[in-house]
N, C-alpha and C positions, 0 to 999 in steps of 0.2 A: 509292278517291278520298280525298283532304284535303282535309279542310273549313276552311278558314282563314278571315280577315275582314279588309278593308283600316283601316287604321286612321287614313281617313279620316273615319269615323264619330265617332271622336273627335280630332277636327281642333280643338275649341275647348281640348283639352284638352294635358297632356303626351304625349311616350312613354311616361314609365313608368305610365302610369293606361291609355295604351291598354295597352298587355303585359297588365297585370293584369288588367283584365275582360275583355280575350279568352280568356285563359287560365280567367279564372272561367267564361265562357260554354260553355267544354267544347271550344272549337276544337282543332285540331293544330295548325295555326302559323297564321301573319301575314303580309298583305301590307302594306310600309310606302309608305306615303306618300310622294312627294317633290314633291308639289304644288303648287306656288305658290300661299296666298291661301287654300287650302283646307285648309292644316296648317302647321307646322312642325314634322315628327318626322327626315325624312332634308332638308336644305338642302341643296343639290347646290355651293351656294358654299362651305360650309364642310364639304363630307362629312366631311373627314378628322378634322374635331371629333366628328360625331356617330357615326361608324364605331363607338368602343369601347364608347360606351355603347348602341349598338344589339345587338351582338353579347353583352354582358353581358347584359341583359335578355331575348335570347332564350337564352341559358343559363342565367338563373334560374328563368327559366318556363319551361323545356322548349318554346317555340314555336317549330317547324320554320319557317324563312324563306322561304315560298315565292314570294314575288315581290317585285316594285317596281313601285308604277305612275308614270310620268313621262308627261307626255302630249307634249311637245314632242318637234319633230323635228327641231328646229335640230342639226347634226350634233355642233356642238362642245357643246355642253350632251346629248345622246346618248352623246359618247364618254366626257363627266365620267362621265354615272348609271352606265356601263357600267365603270368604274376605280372605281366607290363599289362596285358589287354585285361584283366579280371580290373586294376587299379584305373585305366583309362576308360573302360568303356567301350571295349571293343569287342564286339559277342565271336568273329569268325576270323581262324589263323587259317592261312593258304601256305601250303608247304607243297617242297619239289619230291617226285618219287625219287629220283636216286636210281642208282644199280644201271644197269647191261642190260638193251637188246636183245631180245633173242639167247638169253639165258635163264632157265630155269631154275636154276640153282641162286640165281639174282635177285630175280621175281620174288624167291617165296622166301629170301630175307627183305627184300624190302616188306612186303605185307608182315611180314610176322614183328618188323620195326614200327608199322603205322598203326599196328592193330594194340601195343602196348601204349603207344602215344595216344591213342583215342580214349585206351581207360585213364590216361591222365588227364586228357583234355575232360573226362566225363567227373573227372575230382575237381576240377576248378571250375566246373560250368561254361565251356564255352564250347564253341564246334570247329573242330580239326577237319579243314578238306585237303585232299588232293587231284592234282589234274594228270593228265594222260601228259607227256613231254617227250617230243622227238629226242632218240636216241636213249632211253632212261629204261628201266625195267616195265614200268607202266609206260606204254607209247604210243597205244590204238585201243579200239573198242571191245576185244578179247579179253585183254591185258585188266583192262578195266573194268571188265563183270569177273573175274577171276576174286579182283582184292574186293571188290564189293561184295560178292556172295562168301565170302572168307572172315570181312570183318563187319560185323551185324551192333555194332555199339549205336547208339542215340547219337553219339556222339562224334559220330564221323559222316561225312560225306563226302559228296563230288565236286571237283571246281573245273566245271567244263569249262574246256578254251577250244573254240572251232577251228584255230589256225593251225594247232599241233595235230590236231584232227585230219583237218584239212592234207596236211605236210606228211601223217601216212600213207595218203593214198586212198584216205575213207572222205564220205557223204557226208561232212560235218552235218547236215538237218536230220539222214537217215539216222547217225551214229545216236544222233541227241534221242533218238524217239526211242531207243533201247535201255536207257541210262536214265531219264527226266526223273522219276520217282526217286531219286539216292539224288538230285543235285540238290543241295544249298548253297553252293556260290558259283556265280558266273563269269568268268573272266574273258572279255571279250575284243577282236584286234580284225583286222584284215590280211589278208596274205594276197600277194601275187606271185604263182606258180607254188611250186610245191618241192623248193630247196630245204636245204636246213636249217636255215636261220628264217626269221621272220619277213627281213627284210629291211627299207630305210625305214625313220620314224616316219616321214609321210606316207610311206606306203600302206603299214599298219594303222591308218587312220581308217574307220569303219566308211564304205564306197569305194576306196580305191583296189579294191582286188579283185579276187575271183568269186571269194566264199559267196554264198546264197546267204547272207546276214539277215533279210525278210522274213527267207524261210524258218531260220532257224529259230527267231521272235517269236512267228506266230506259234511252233510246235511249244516252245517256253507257255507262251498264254495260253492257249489251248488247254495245257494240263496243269493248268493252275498256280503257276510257279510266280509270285510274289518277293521273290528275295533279291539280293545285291544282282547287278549287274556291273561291272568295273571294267571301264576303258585299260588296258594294258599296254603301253608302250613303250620301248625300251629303245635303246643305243641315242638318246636324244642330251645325253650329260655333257656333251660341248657344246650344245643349243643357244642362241642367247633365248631369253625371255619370251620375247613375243613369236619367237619360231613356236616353241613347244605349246604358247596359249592359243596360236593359230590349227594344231595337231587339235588339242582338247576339242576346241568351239565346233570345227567340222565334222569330229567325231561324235560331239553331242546333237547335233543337227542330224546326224544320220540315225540313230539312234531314237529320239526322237519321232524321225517319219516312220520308220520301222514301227513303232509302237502303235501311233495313229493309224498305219496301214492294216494291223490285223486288231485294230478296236481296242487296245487296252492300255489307251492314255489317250482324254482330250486335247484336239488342240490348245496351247499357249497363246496367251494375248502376248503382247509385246509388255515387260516390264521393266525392261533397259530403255531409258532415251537414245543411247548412241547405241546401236547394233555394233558396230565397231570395235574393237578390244584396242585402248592406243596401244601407241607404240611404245610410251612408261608408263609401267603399272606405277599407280601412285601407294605411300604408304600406306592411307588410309581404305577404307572398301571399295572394290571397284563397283558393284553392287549393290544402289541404292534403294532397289525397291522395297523396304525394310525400315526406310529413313522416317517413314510418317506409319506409326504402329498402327493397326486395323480396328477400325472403332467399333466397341462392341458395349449396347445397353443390355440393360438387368431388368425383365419384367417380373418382378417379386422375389424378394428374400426370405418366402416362407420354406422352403428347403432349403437348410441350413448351409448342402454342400456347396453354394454358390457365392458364401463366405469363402471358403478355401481355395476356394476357382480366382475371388477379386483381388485375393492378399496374395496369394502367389503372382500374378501378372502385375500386381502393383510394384510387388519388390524385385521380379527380376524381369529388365525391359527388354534382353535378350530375345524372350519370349515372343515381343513385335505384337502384345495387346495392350489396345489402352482402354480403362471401361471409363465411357464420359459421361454415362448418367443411367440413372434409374426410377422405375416406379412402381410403386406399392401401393395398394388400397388401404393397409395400416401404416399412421403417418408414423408411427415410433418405427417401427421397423424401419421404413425410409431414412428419418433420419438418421437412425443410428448408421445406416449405409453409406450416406453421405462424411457423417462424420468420420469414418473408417478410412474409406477408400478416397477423401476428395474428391466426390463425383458431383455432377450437378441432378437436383433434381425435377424430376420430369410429374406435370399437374397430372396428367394424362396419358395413357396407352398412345393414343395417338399424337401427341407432341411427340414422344419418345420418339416413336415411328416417320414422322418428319423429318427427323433432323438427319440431313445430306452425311454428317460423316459418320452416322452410325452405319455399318455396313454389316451388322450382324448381330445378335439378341441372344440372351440367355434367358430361358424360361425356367423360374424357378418357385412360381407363383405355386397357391395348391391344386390340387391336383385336379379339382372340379373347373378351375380355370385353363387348366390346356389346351382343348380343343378349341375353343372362341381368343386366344392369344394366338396359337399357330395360326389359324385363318387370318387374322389379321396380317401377322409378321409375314407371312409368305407375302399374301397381297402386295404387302410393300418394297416387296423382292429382297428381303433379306434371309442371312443366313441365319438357320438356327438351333441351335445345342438345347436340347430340352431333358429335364431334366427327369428323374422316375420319382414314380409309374407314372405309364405312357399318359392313361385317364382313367376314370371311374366304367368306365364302361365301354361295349365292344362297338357300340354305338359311335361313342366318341373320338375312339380309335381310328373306325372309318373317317371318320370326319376329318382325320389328323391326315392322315393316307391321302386322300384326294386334295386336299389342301395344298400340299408338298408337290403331289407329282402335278397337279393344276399348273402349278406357278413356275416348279422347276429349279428350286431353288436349293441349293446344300440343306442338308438337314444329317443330325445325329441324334441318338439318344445319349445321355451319358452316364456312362455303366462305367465304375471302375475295375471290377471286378475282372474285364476284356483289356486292361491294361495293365495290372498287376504282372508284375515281371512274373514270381514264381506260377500267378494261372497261364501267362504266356506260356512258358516253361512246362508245364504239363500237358496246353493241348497241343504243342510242339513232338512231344514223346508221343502222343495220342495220334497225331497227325502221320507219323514218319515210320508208322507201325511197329514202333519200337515194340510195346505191348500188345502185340497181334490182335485179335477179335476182341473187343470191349464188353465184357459180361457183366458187371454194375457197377454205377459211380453213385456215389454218397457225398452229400453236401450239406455238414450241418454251418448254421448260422443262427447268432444271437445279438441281444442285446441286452441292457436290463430296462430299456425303458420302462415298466409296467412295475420298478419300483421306486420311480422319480417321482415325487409330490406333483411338481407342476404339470406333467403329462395329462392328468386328469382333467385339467380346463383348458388344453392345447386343441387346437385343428387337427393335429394325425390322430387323433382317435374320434374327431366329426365324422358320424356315416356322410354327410352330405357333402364333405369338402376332402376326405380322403378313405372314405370306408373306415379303415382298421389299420392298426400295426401291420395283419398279416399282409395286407393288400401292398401296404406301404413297400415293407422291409424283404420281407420274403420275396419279392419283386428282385431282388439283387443273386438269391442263388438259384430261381428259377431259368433266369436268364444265361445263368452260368452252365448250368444243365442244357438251355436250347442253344448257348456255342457252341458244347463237347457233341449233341450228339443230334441236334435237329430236333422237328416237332414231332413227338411223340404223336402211340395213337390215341391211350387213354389215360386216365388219374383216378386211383385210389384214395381221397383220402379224409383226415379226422385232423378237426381241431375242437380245444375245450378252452372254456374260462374258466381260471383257479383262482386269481388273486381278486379279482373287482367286476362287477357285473358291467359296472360301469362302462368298464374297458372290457370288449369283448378278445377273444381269438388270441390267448395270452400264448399260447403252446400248440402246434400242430406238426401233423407229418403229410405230406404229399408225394405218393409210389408212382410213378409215370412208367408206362409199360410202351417198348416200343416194336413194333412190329417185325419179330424174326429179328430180334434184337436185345439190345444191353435192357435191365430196369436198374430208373434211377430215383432216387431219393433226396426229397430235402426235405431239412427237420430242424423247423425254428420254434428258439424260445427267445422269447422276452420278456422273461424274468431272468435271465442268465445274469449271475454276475462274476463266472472266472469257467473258463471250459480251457481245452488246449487243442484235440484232435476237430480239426475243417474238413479233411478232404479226404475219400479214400476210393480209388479207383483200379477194379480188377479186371485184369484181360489174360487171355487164356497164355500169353508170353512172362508176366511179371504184374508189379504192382505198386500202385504211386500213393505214397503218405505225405498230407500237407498237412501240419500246424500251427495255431497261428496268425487263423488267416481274417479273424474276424475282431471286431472290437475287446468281448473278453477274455479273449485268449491271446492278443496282439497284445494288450494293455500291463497283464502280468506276465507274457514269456519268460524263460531265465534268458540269460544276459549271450550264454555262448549256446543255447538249444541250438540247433537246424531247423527252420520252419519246412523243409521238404525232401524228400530221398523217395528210393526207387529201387526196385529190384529185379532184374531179371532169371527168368530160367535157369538160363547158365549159371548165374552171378553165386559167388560164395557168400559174398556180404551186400551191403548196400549201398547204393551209392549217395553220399551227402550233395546236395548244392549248394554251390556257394553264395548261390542269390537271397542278400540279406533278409530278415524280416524286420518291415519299418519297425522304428521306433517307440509308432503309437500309432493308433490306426487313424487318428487327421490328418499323418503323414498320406497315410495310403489314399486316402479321400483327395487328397490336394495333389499328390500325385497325376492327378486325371487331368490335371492343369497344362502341362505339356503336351501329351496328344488331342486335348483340345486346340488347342494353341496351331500346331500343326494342320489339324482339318481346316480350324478356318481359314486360314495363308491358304491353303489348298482349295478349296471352296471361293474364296473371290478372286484366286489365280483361275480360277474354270476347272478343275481339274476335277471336283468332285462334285460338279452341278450333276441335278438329279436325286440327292440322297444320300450317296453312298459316303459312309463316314464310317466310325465306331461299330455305329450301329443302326440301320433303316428305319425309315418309319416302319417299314414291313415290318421287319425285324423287333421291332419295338409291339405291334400289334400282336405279333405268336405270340411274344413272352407274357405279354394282358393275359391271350386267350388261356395261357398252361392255366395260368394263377386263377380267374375265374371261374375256371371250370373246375376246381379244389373246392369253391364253393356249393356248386353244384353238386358233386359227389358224398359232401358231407349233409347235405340238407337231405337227398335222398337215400343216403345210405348205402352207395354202389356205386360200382366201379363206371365212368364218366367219358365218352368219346370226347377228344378233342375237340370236333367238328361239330362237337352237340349243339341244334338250332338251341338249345334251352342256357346255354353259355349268355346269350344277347338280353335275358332273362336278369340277368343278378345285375 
């Protein structure tokens, strides 16, 4: 979960004083304001003014944007906040239900109001929720499976708040365990007793009330819930400063044990020198831990995307990476890394692995060197982003797996493909059951490499240091297949050489069949040089088209295409997403650069020791095993268990 805070709390004050004591309070990001009467931080009349300086501030403070609260439901003041938050960067608008208590007639305009706004919010690509609100048409847990089973869009949800809950008369933890599957945002306060109003601003500080706040965390984690969590505080606009940053820091303290207590956030080291918040916030960050970027080496530039990873962290320091040096067993390659990124270079693996301020490695060596890199790096208790495929074999794999969990140390794989907005975006729809039972998803992926001159005397096509293309590449939509849908039970499939002996496994298809389940498909060529249709995923409710999404078809897009839309059942037409298609697809590769960026601050914060990142070692071993076992099934001619001992084989 993220633990953010509306920066309504500091509604007497500016944006930039809320940014900074949220960020001093230790949140992950912020919900902004667009209030009338109770802020001026987002003004929906003048967003286009407030846009750059909200997005600057949350790149100074590293605070993730993770909502907007606008309460109105006027449609055209709805479709403004939803053109502020598409241009800012704010994926989720919180809005008020509106209407009477205990009127029916109320009830079913407001829903028949939120259910036209959802298919707007589903035109702009963001997510519209709403929460239950004392005295409104929605006000308790009836009210609120009424408009939930009424408005079935992707593109709406729930913004539980336990106090309005509470302030019915209902078991804010029972109410949540009815509801949890439809919430995407959480707005979360205290209450004591069960008036109309919330209460003071310190009483609404999570601890001071009555609510079961514990409770209602653990039911959140328990069923999986990953999304915003936002402090909510209101009546604090004659506050001075340090009242309202003393409300935050208590509430994020609470918040915090709550998470620790049902398992799902490690303990915090101390990252503040002064626990304390003074008493003048000063101009500049309250926040330093940030001030000295987290040192991160390079063991090999023979995966190329680890160029993309060093020049983006070079050029934006926002980011909080500094890469101080590297090493390669090819001395051109080193230097030309050096000369690139002004790094220092490293004689040795182990020099590298010495030096006190590197606190984290990028492995991007080939492929036959990652198992003997990780064991080292872990040993040295560093973190580490490794890059695909996982290794040459299942063997090695293992050897990567006990390494990690040995020593204990952050580790991810790095798959862009798991951070791609528009794949976010479909296994969002997938997740939310927009498209009911998933009956097959399709994954084509290309490249032209196999009609590059130099490829012929390059490493990706050494059996001994990267197998194949296929192993190489296809590695990227195999993977994307075991996020939608898990490991499969078996593999169907066929690969042939067409253009060069040399280069083997120019073109293949791989059928994965899963048990009382979807079949899915990946179908790489690498001879491709201009395709358009990526993705196509059919479920027994609708169906998701992605274009786009791979180098040939990223490379020549038209200029206004939609790289992704969607269809449901019901639906008359389809719905376009507004989430762009990069540029060119080294956007999309270097893209990966920021939630890199993010695991590792998270990672030698403690936060994600153990593993867990992007992507697991585990996680990274399944995806080997799909892909190897493709080999298997082609040599034999037949459909291939997963778990076939003869996988450890190739």
């Amino acid at each position: 979960m993220k633990l953010g805070a509306n920066s309504v709390l500091f509604g007497g004050h500016d944006m930039a004083a809320a940014f900074r004591c949220i960020k001093a309070a230790g949140y992950d990001g912020i919900e902004v304001s667009a209030i009338d009467g109770m802020s001026e931080h987002l003004v929906l009349g003048r967003w286009q003014e407030c846009a750059p300086e909200i997005k600057r501030l949350a790149k100074e403070y590293e605070l993730e944007l993770l909502a907007m609260e606008q309460p109105s439901q006027d449609a055209q003041i709805m479709e403004t906040a939803m053109q502020a938050a598409i241009e800012i960067g704010i994926p989720v608008i919180n809005c008020g239900p509106g209407g009477k208590s205990d009127d029916e007639e109320s009830l079913q305009e407001r829903i028949n109001s939120l259910g036209e706004l959802a298919g707007l919010a589903e035109h702009y690509g963001v997510t519209l929720c709403v929460k239950a609100h004392v005295g409104a048409a929605i006000h308790n847990t009836p009210t609120t499976l009424r408009a939930l089973a009424a408005i079935t869009s992707p593109a709406f949800g729930l913004d539980m708040d336990p106090s309005h809950i509470h302030r019915a008369n209902e078991n804010p933890v029972e109410a949540l365990a009815q509801v949890v599957s439809r919430i995407k945002h959480v707005h979360i306060r205290d209450c004591k007793g069960r008036q109309q109003g919330p209460g003071t601003p310190e009483n609404q500080a999570n601890g001071r009330g009555d609510i079961d706040l514990l409770g209602y965390v653990r039911v959140l984690h328990e069923n999986g819930y990953t999304g915003p969590v936002d402090l909510e505080v209101i009546g604090a606009k004659e506050y001075e400063l340090e009242r309202c940053c003393t409300i935050a820091a208590e509430a994020r303290g609470h918040m915090q044990a709550c998470l620790q207590a049902c398992g799902a956030r490690a303990a915090l080291p101390l990252l503040v020198q002064e626990t304390a918040i003074p008493a003048q916030i000063p101009a500049t960050r309250v926040n330093k831990m940030d001030e000295k970027a987290i040192g991160v080496g390079i063991l090999g530039f023979a995966h190329g995307h680890v160029n993309s990873y060093c020049g983006r962290w070079r050029d934006d320091p926002g980011l909080g990476i500094a890469v101080r040096a590297g090493w390669d067993h090819d001395a051109d390659r080193l230097e030309q890394a050096v000369k690139d990124f002004g790094i220092a270079a490293a004689a040795s693996v182990e020099e590298l692995l010495a030096q006190p301020e590197i606190t984290a490695v990028v492995i991007a060596a080939e492929t036959a060197r990652h198992a003997e890199l990780v064991e080292q790096a872990a040993a040295a208790g560093k973190a580490i982003v490794l890059q695909k495929p996982m290794a040459l074999t299942l063997a090695e794999a293992d050897r990567i797996v006990a390494a990690v969990a040995r020593a204990g140390v952050p580790f991810t794989m790095a798959w862009q493909m798991r951070v791609d907005p528009q794949n976010v975006k479909m296994k969002e729809l997938i997740d939310n059951g927009a498209l009911g039972r998933v009956t097959m998803l399709r994954r084509r992926h290309g490249l032209s490499a196999h009609t590059w001159p130099w490829i012929l005397n390059s490493w990706h096509i050494d059996p001994e240091q990267n197998r194949d293309l296929w192993a190489d590449d296809a590695a990227h939509p195999v993977d994307f297949v075991y996020w939608f849908l898990g490991l499969p039970e078996s593999v169907s499939a066929e690969m042939t050489t067409q253009l060069n002996p040399k280069m083997p496994n120019d073109n293949g298809i791989a059928i994965y069949r899963y048990k009382d389940g979807p079949i899915a498909e990946v179908c790489c060529s690498f001879t491709c040089v201009a395709a358009e249709n990526t993705t196509e995923i059919i479920g027994e409710k609708g169906t998701i088209i992605q274009n786009f999404g791979d180098a040939p078809s990223c490379e020549r897009h038209p200029k206004d295409a939609p790289g992704l839309k969607w269809i449901l059942a019901d639906d008359s037409e389809w719905t376009y997403s507004a989430i762009p298609t990069p540029g060119s697809h080294g956007d999309r590769i270097a893209g990966l650069s920021g939630p890199l960026a993010a695991f590792l601050r998270a990672g030698i914060a403690g936060i994600c020791a153990g593993g867990k990142g992007i992507a697991s070692a585990e996680e990274g071993r399944d995806a080997l095993r799909m892909v190897l076992a493709s080999y298997v099934s082609v040599r034999e001619g037949r459909r291939v268990a997963i778990d076939d001992a003869r996988v450890y084989d190739v």
